[in-house]
ROKOLKOL-950131 format. One record per residue (C-alpha): x, y, z; residue in three letters; residue number from 1. Coordinates in steps of 0.5 Angstrom, whole numbers. Example, Ala and Ser with C-alpha at 12.3 -4.5 7.8 and 13.67 -1.06 7.14 Angstrom:
# ROKOLKOL-950131
25 | -9 | 16 | ALA | 1
27 | -2 | 14 | SER | 2
This chain:
# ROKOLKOL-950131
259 | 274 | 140 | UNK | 1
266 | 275 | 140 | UNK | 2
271 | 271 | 136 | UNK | 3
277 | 269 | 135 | UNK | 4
277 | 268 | 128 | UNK | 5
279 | 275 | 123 | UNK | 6
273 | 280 | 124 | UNK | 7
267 | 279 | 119 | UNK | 8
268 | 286 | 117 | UNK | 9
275 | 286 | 116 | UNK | 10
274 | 279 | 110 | UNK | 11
268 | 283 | 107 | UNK | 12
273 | 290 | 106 | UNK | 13
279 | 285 | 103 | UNK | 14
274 | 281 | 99 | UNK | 15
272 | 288 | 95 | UNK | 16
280 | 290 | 95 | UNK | 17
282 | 284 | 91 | UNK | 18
275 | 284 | 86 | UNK | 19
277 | 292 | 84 | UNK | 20
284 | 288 | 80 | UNK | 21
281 | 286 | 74 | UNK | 22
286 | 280 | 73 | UNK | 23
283 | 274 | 73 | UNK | 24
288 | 270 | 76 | UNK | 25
287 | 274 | 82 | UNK | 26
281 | 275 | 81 | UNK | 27
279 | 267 | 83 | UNK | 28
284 | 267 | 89 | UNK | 29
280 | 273 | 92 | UNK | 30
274 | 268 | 91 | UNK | 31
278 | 262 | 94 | UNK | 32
280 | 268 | 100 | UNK | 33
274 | 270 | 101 | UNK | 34
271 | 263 | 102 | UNK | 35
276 | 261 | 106 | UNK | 36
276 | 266 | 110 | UNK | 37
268 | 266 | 111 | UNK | 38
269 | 259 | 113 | UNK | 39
274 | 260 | 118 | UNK | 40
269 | 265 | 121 | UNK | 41
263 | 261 | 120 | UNK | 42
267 | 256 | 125 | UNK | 43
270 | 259 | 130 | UNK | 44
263 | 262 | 132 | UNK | 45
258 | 256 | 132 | UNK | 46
265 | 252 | 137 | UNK | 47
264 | 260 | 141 | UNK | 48
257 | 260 | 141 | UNK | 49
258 | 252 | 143 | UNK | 50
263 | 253 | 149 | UNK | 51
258 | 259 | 152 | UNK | 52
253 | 254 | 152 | UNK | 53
257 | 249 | 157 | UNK | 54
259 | 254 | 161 | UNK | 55
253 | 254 | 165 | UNK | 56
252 | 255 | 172 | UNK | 57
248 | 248 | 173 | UNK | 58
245 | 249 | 180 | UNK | 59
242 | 256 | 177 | UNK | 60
234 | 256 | 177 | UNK | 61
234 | 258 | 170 | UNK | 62
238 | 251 | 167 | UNK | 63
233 | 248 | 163 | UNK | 64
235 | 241 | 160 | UNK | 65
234 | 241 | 153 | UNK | 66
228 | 235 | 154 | UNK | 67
224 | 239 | 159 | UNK | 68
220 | 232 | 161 | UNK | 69
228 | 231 | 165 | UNK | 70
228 | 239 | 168 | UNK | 71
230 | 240 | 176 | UNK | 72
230 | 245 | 180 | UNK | 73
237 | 247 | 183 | UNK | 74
240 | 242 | 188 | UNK | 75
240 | 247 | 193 | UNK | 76
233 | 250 | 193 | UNK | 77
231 | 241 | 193 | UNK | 78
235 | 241 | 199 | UNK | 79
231 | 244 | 203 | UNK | 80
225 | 243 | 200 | UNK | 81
226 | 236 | 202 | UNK | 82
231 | 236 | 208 | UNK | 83
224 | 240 | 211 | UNK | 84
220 | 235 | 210 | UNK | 85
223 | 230 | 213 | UNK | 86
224 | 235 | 219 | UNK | 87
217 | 237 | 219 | UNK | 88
216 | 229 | 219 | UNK | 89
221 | 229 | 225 | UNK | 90
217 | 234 | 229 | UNK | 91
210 | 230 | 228 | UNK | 92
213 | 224 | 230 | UNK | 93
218 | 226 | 235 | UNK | 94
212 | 226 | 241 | UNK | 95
209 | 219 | 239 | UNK | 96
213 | 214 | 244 | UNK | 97
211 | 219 | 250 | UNK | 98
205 | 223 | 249 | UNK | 99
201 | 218 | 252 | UNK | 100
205 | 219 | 258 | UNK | 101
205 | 226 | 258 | UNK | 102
198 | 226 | 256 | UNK | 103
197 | 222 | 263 | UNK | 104
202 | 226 | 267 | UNK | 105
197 | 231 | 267 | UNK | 106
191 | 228 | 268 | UNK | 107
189 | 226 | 260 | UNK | 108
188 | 218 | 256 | UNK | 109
190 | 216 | 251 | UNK | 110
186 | 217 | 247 | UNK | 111
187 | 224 | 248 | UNK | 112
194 | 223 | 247 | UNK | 113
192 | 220 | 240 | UNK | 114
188 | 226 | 239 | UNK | 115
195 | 230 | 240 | UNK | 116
198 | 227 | 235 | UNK | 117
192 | 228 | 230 | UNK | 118
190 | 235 | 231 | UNK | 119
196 | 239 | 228 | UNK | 120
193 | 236 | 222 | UNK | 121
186 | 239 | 223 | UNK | 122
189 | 247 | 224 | UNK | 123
194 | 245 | 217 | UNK | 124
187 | 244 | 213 | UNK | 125
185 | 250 | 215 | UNK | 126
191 | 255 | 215 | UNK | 127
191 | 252 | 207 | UNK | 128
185 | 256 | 206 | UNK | 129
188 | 262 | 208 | UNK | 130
195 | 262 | 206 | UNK | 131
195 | 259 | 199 | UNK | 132
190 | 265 | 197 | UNK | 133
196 | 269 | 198 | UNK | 134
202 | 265 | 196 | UNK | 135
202 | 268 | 189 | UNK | 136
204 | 261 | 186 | UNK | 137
211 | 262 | 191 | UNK | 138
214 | 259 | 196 | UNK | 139
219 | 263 | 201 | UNK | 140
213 | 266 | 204 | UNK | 141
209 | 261 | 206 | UNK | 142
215 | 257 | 209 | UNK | 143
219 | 262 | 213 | UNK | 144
211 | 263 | 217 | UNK | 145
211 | 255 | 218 | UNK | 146
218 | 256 | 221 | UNK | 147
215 | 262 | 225 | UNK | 148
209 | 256 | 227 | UNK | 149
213 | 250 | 228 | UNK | 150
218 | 254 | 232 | UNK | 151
213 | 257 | 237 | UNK | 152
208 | 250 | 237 | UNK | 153
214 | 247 | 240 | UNK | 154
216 | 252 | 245 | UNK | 155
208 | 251 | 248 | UNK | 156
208 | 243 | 248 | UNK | 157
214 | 244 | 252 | UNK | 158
212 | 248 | 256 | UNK | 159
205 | 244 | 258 | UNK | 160
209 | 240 | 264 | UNK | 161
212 | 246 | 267 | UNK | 162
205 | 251 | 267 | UNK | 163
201 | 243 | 269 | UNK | 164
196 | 245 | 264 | UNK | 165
193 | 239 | 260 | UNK | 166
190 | 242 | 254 | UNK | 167
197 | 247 | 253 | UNK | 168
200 | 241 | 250 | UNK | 169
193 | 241 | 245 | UNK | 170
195 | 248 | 244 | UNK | 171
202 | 247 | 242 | UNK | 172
200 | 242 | 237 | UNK | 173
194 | 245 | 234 | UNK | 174
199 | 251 | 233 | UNK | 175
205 | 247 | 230 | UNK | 176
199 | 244 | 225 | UNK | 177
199 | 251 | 222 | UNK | 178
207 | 250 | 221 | UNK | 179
205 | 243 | 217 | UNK | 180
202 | 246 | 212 | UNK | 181
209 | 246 | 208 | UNK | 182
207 | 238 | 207 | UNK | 183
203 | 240 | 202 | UNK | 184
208 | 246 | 199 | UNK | 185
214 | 241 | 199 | UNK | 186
209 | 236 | 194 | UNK | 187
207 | 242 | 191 | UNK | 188
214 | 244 | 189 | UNK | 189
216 | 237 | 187 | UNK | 190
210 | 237 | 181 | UNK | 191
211 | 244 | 180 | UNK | 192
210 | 244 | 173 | UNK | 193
214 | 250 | 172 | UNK | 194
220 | 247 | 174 | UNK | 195
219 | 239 | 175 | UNK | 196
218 | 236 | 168 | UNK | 197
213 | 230 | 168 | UNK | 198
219 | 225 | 169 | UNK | 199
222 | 226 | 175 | UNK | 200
215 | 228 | 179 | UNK | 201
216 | 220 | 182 | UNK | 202
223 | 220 | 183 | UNK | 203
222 | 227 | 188 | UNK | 204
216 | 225 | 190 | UNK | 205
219 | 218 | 192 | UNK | 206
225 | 222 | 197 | UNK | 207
219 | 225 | 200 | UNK | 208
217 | 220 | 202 | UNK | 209
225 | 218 | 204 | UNK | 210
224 | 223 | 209 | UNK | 211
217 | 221 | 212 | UNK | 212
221 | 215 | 212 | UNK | 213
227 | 218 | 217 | UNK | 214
221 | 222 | 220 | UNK | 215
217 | 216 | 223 | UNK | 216
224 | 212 | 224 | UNK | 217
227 | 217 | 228 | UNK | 218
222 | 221 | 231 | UNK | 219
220 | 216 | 236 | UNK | 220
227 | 213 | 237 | UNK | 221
229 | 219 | 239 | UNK | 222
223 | 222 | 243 | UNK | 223
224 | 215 | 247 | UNK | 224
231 | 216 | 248 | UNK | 225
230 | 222 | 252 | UNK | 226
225 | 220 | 255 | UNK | 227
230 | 214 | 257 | UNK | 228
235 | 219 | 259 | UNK | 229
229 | 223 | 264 | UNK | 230
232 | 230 | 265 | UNK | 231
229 | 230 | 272 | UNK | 232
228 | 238 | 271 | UNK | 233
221 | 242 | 271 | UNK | 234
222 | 245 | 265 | UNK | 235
227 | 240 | 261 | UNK | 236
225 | 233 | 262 | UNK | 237
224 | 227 | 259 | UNK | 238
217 | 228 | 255 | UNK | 239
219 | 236 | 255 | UNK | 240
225 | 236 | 252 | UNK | 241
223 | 234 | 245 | UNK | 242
219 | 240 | 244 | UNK | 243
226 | 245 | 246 | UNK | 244
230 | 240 | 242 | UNK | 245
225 | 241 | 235 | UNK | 246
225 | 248 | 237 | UNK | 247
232 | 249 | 237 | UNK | 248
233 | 245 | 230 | UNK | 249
228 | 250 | 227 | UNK | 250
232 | 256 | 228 | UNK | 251
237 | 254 | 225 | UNK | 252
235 | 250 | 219 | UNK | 253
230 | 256 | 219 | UNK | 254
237 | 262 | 217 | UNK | 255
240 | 255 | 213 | UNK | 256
233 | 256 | 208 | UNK | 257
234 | 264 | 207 | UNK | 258
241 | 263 | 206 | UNK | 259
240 | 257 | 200 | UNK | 260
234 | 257 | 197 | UNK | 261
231 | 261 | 191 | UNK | 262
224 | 262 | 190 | UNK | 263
221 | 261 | 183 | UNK | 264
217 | 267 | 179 | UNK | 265
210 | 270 | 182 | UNK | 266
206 | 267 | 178 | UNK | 267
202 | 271 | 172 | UNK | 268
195 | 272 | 172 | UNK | 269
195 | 277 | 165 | UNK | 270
193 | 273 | 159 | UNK | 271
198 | 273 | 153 | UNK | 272
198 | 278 | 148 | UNK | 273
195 | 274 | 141 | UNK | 274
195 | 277 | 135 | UNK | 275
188 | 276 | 132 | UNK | 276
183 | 281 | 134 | UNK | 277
178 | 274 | 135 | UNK | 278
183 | 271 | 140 | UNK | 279
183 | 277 | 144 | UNK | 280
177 | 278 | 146 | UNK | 281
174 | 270 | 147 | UNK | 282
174 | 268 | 154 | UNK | 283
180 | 263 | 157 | UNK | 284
176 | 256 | 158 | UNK | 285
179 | 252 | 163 | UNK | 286
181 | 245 | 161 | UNK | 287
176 | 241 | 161 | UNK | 288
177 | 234 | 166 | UNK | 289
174 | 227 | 163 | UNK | 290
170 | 223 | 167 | UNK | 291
176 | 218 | 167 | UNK | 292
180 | 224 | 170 | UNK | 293
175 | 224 | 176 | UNK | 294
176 | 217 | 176 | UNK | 295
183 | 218 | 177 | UNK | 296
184 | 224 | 182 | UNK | 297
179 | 220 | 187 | UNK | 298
182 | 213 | 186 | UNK | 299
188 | 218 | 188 | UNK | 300
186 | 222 | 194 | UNK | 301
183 | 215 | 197 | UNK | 302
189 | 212 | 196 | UNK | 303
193 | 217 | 199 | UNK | 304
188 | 218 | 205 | UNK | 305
188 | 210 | 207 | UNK | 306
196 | 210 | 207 | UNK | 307
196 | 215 | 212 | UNK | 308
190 | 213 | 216 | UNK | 309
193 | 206 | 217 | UNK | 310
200 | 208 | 218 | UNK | 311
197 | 214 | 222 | UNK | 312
193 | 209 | 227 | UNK | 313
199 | 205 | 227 | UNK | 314
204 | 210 | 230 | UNK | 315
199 | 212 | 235 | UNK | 316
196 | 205 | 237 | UNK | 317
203 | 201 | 238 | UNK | 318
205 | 204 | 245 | UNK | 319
198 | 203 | 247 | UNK | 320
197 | 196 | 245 | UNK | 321
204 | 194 | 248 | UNK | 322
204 | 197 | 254 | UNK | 323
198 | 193 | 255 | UNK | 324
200 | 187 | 252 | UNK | 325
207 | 186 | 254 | UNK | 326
209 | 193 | 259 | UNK | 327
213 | 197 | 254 | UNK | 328
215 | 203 | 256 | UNK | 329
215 | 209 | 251 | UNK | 330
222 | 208 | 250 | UNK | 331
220 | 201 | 248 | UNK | 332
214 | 203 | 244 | UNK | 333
220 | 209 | 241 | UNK | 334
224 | 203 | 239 | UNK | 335
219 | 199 | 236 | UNK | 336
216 | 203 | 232 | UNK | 337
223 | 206 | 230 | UNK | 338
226 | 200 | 228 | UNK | 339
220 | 198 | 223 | UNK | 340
222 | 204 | 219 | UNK | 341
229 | 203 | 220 | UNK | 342
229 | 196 | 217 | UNK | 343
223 | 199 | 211 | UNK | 344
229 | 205 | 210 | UNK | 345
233 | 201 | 205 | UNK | 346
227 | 199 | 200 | UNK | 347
225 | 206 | 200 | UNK | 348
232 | 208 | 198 | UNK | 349
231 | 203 | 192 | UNK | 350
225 | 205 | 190 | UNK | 351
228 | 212 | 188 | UNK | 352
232 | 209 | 183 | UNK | 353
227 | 204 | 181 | UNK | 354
222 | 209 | 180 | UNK | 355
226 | 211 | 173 | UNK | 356
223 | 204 | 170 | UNK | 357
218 | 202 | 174 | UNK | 358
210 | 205 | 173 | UNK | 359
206 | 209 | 178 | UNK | 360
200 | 204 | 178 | UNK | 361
205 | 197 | 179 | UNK | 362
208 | 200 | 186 | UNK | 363
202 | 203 | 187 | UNK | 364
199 | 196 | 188 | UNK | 365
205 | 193 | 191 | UNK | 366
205 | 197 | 197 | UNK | 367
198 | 197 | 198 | UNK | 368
198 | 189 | 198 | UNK | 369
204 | 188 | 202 | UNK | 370
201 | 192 | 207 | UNK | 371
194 | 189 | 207 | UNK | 372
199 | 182 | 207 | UNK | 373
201 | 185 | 213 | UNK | 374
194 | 187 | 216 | UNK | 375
191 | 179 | 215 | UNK | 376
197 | 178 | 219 | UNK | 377
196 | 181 | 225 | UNK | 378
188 | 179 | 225 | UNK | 379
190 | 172 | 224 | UNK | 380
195 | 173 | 230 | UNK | 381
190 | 177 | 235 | UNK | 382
185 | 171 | 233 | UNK | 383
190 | 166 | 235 | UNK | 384
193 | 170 | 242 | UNK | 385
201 | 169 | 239 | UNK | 386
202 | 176 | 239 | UNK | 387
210 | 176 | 240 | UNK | 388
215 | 181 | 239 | UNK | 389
217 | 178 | 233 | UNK | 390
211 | 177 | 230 | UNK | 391
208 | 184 | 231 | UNK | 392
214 | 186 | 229 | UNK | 393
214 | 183 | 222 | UNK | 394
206 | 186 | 221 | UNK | 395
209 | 193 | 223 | UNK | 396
215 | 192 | 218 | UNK | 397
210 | 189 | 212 | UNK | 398
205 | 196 | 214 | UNK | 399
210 | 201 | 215 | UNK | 400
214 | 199 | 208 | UNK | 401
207 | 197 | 204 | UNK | 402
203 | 204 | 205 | UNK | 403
209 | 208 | 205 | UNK | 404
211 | 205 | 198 | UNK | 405
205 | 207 | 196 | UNK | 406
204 | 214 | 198 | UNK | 407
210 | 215 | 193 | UNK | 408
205 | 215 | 188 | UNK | 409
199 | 218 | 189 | UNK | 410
201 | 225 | 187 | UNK | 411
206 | 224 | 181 | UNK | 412
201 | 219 | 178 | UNK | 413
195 | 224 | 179 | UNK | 414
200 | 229 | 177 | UNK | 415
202 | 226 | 170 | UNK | 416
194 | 224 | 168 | UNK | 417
192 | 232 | 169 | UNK | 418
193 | 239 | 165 | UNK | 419
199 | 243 | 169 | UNK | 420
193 | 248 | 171 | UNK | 421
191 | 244 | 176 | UNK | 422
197 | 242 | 179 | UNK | 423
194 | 247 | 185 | UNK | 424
187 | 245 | 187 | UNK | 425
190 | 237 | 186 | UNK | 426
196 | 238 | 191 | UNK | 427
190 | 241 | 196 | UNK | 428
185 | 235 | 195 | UNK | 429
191 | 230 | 196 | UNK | 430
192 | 234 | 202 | UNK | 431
187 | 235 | 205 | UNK | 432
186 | 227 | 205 | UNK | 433
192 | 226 | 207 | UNK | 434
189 | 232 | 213 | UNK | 435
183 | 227 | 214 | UNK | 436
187 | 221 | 214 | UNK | 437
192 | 223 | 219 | UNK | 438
187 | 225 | 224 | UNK | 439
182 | 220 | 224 | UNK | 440
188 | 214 | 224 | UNK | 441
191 | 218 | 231 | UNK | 442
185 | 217 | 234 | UNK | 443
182 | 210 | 231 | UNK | 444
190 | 208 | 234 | UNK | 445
189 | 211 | 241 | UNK | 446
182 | 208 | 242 | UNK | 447
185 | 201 | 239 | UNK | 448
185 | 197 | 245 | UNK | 449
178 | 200 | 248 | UNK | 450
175 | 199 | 242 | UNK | 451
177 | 192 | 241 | UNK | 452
184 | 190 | 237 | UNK | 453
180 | 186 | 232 | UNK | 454
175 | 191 | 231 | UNK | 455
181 | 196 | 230 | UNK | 456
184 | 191 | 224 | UNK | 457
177 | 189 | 221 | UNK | 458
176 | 197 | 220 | UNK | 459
183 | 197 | 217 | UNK | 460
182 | 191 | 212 | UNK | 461
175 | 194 | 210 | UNK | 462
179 | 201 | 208 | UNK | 463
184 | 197 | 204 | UNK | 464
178 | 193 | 200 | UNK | 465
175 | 198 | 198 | UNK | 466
181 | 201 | 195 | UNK | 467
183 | 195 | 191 | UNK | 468
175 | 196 | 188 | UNK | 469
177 | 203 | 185 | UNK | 470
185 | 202 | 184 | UNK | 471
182 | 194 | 180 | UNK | 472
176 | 198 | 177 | UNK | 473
181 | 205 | 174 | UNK | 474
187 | 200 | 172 | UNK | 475
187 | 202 | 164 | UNK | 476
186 | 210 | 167 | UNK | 477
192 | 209 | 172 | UNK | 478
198 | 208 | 166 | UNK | 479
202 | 213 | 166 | UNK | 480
210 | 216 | 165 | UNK | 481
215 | 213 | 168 | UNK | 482
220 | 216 | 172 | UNK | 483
């Protein structure tokens, strides 16, 4: 460590010189000396050593916060993460106002069309299988393949119209479902104990679902906007031009994550070196998970599953619903459920400040009850017959806000409850809920009026009881870390 004080050894070879004179007056000012100058040097390295600690490169992977429980990964690395979750929540969002019509453009129902919106998540489920087997604990890898899948999904939805083949658009979906596999890498990514500590877990996860939020918000706005806009062409018109418009968005966002993001480190399967004989031959255990644990990590899945499953059968639903009862178009339909997440958007950027000071399980139970708040509204107004405008639109708001707010939880708090080894095989279970959710959700939504609206909200209701059953009968197990 350099030093702008006299070298060490420089004091040393003067203190000797002085102590050879026999004086004894010189002799104490050598010692006087020689103490001076070794505090002088003392200094001058702790306040070196203590600029070299500042100037740190923050946005760099290796910046640790001295109270791990704070850390974060690069600013850079985040951004993708969570600028690609909201685009990919974009992709699966953008053909909900029109896919009903493109289904019927060629033959299909709707509730084909419910099938198309909740496929992709079957072929998620499966590719998760495969590619985590192979991921080594890292990131790029299984991303750069979900670009490539997205990519090329699109192109094969678009594509549908043109070729007039019907289950071209099912194909297109099932193949940017593979793509989707990122949903379970980004919330992988935002708990990763290597890099996130276990306070800022519900602060990432809470901008996940800010994306998911602009992902329902602005994909079918955006979808009915094109379809508005028409493009009377056989190969760029208004239900194909969603598919070209995500396709051209993925290759760039694609060359933008290889120019900013930064990998974590494989991870290591070799044991650490232990100095006792008896230790290094004795079998790793893994750790063990109480049955309050369980408890835990199956309240969590079936959370995360209903939330989804109720918000999945919504997006799917409105278009139906409203063309039936009151002629909208997938322009209207887009509009209508955009601007229910367009009016959730402020509360969700609130809660990810208030998740600093607030616990898991409290949002998790405002969100869950204001949704099913929003659930009874709308039996009681199909009982009635005064389903309006305003009125669904105000059930729409409550279910949209209340089930998105709880899903900020669900990892964070069963991440916090659990050993950092079980980080992976609990993002898989969350995400294969979710998978299930968002799949049975599209096609309950798109059979909503066959089947009958009240039975559609009854079954809804039903899965938000059960829930309030587990989460009532966990409360003292669902406490943990806030932030």
């Amino acid at each position: 460590m350099s030093s702008a004080g006299i070298p060490i050894t420089t004091a040393i070879e003067y203190s000797d010189r002085v102590h050879e004179v026999p004086n004894d007056a010189s002799s104490s000012k050598s010692k006087k000396d020689s103490s001076y100058v070794y505090k002088i040097s003392e200094i001058t390295g702790i306040v070196s050593a203590t600029r070299e600690a500042f100037i740190q490169d923050i946005d760099s992977e290796g910046f640790v916060p001295e109270n791990s429980e704070f850390k974060l990964p690069s600013r850079r690395s985040l951004f993708i993460i969570i600028g690609g979750n909201a685009l990919f929540q974009l992709s699966f969002f953008v053909i909900v106002s029109s896919a009903s019509l493109y289904a019927e453009m060629l033959g299909g129902s709707a509730t084909f069309s419910g099938l198309t919106i909740g496929i992709p998540t079957v072929c998620s489920a499966v590719a998760l299988i495969f590619i985590t087997r192979i991921d080594g604990g890292q990131y790029s890898m299984p991303m750069n393949l979900s670009y490539v899948a997205v990519l090329l999904g699109n192109i094969l939805y678009a594509l549908a119209y043109r070729t007039h083949f019907l289950y071209l658009i099912l194909i297109g979906r099932m193949v940017s479902g593979l793509g989707f596999v990122c949903f379970l890498y980004s919330k992988r990514y935002c708990s990763d104990p290597r890099i996130v500590g276990i306070r800022r877990r519900t602060t990432l996860a809470s901008w996940l679902v800010v994306g998911q939020g602009f992902g329902f918000t602005a994909g079918p706005f955006l979808g009915g906007v094109l379809y508005k806009i028409g493009f009377p062409n056989p190969i760029f018109n208004g239900v194909t031009s969603p598919g070209w418009i995500m396709a051209l968005v993925w290759v760039m966002f694609w060359g933008l994550h290889n120019l900013i993001f930064k990998d974590v480190d494989p991870r290591s399967d070799e044991r650490p070196i232990e100095m006792s004989a008896e230790h290094e031959t004795a079998p790793r255990q893994p750790p063990q998970i109480s049955r309050a644990q369980w408890g835990v990590i199956v309240c969590m899945c079936y959370y995360s599953m209903m939330c989804f499953f109720i918000l999945g059968s919504w997006e799917a639903n409105i278009p139906v619903f409203t063309a039936e009862t009151m002629g909208y178009s997938p322009y209207k339909a887009g509009n209508f459920i955009a601007l229910g997440g367009l009016c959730s958007f402020p509360f969700l950027l609130l809660n990810v400040w208030q998740a600093r000071r607030i616990q898991d399980r409290v949002i998790l139970a405002a969100g869950a009850s204001m949704g099913f708040l929003g659930l009874l509204l709308m039996l009681l107004l199909l009982a009635t017959s005064k389903v309006t405008f305003g009125s669904l639109f105000v059930c729409w708001l409550l279910i949209a806000l209340g089930f998105n707010l709880a899903s900020t939880c669900t990892l964070s708090l069963a991440s916090k409850q659990l050993p950092d080894e079980w980080n992976g095989r609990l993002n898989m279970a969350l995400e294969y809920s979710n998978c299930v959710a968002r799949v049975t959700g599209a096609v309950l939504g798109g059979a909503g009026v066959t089947m009958g609206m009240m039975n559609y909200v009854g079954v809804q209701i039903a899965v938000v009881g059960l829930g309030g059953v587990m989460y009532l009968t966990l409360w003292k197990q669902l406490k943990a870390k806030t932030g």
